[in-house]
N, C-alpha and C positions, 0 to 999 in steps of 0.2 A: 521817562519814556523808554528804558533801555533794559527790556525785562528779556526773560531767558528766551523767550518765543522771539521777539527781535533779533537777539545775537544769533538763534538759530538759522533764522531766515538770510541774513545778511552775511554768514558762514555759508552756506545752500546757493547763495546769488554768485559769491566769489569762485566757487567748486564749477558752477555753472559755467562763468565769463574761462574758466583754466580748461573747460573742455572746448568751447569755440577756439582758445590760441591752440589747444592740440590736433585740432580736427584740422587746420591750416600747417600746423611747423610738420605733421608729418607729411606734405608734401611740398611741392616746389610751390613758391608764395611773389608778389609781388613787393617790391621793395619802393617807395615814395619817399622822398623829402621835404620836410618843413623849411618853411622860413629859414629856420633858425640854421637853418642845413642838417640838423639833426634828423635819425630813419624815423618813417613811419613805413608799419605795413599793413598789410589787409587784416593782421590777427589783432592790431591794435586796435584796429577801428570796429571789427568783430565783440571784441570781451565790451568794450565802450558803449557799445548798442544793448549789450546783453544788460550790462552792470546798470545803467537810466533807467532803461523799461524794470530790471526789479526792485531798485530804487523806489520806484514810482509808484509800484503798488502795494507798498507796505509805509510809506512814509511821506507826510507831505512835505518835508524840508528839503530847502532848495542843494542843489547839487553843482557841486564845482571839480571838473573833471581834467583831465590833463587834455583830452580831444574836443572840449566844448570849453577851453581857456577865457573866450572874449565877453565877458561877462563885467561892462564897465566897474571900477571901485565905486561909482556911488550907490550903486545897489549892492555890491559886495559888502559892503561899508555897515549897512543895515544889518545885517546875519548878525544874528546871538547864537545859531547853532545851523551846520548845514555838513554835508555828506563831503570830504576831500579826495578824490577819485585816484587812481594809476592805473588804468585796464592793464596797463602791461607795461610794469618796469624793469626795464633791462634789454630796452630794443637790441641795441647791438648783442646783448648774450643771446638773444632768442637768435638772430640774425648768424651769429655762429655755432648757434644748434649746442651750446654748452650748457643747455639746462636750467644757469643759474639768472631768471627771470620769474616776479610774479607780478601775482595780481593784490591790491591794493586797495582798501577800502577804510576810512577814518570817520570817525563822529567827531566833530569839534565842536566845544563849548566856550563861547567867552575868550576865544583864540587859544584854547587847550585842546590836547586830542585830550579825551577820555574815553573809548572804544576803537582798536582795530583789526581788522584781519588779513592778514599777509599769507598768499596762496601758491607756492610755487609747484605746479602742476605736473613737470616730469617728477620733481623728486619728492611727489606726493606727499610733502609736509604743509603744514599749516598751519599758524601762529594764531592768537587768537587773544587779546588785554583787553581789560576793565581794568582800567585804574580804580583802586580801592576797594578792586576785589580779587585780583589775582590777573595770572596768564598762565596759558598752557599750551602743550604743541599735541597736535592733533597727527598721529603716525595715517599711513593711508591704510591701515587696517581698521582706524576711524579709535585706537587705543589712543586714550587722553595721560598727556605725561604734562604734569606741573612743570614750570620752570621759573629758577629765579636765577641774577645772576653772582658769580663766585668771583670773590677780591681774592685778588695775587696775595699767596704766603710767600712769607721771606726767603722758601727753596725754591720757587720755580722762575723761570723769567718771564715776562710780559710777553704775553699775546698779544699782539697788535694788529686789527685789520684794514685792510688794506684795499682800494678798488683795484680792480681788473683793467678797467677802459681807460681809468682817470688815476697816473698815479701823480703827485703833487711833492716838489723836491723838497717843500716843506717837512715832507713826513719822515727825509732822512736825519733834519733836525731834530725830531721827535723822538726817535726811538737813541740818536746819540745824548739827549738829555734825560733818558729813561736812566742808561746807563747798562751794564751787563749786557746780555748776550740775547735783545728781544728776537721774538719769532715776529713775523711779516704774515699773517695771513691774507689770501689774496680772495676774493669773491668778489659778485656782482649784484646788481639790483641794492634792494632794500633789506636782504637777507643780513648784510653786513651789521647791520641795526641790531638783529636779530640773533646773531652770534652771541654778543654781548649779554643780549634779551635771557639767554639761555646757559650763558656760563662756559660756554666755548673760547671764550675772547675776553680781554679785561676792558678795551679801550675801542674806538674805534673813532679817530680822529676827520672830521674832514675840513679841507681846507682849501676846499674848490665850488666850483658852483653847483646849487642842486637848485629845487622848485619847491615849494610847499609841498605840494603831491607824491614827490619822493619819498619824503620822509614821516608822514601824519600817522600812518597806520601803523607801521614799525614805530614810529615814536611812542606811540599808546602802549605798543606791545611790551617798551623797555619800561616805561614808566609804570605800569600793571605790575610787571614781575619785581622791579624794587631798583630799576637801575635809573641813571637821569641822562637828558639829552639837555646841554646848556650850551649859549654860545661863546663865541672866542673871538679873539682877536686876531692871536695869534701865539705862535708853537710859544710867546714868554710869558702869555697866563691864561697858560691851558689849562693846571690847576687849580685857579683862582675859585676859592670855596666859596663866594658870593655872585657867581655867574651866572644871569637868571637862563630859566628856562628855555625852550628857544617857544615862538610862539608864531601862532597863524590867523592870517588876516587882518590884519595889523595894521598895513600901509598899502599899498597902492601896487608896489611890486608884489611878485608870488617868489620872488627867489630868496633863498635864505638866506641869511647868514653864514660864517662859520661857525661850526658846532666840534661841542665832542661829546660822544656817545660813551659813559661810565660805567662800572659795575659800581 
């Protein structure tokens, strides 16, 4: 089902939900809390209504959104294939106007991403995997640049990225079992995924809580371009070469696991 005219449309749906969050971040915005105490704002709820409704009229399969969560597991349970939503990942980065939040859109198969598109709307880039058939970033002059990602040579140190919001003391175990002198890159949202995706970053460990939704469509993007997303335990077998994949839908909760994001 996932021919060029699809990817296009559902690239077109994501550009669309990144003009409703900018039609609200450029001005003063209402800020709400969830449950969970985590922000929502009006631009969340905005891309959220955009990204359904175009969902909706190009594909029947069901949709599971970060704004429309309450969707019991036993019809979750059912899905062999359904749409894993983020209208807007990076509340707090939008919320402090730093740019680095996007939008979010996953095809899972069989609790595999294989399709997604990752939108971040100020700084007009645009990610875009098929697994097993590439990925590439989309500049906002709409120029397609291929990406795949680059393993650390024996000169340079390890790139390591790192969250913005959520840093985990875990991570200074990690980089003192790298060894040498890693760099810390810092970023937000799902882009972090997507560093890696593109050979900016070798590693991008996390070792905190995320959501299925967080990570589905960057997950595709890493996997398309040649890199893997697997889980972990923790920082003593973060290497482990038989760590499967990390996967979605699966169980009953939506939160992941830990993972590490590889070239």
């Amino acid at each position: 089902m996932l021919d060029r005219k699809l990817v296009e449309s559902i690239t077109v749906i994501a550009h669309k939900a990144g003009d409703a969050i900018m039609s609200i971040y450029q001005r003063d915005f209402a800020i709400y809390e969830k449950s969970d105490k985590s922000p929502l704002t009006e631009a969340d709820l905005a891309a959220h209504n955009c990204i359904v409704d175009g969902l909706k009229a190009v594909s029947d399969l069901p949709i599971l959104s970060e704004e429309s969560a309450d969707i019991p597991w036993s019809e979750r349970q059912t899905w062999t294939q359904y749409w894993l939503v983020d209208p807007l990942d990076g509340t707090k980065e939008f919320i402090k106007k730093n740019g680095e939040f996007t939008v979010n859109i996953a095809l899972i198969d069989n609790g595999q991403p294989v399709f997604g598109v990752v939108y971040a709307p100020v700084l007009k880039q645009t990610y875009v995997g098929i697994v097993g058939e590439g990925a590439y970033k989309l500049e906002g002059d709409g120029h397609r640049i291929a990406i795949t990602p680059k393993a650390k040579t024996d000169s340079e140190e390890w790139r390591v990225v790192g969250s913005r919001s959520h840093q985990s003391p875990d991570i200074q175990a990690l980089l003192t079992k790298l060894g040498g002198k890693p760099e810390l890159v810092a970023m937000g949202s799902s882009l972090k995924l997507c560093l890696v995706a593109e050979g900016a970053a070798h590693l991008y460990p996390r070792l905190g809580p995320t959501s299925e939704w967080d990570t589905g469509a960057a997950d595709a993007v890493v996997r398309a371009a040649g890199g893997k997303v697997t889980v972990v335990e923790s920082v003593a077998d973060m290497f482990d070469e038989n760590a499967k994949p990390l996967s979605y839908n699966q169980k009953e909760s939506v939160l992941n696991p830990y993972f590490l994001v590889s070239c």
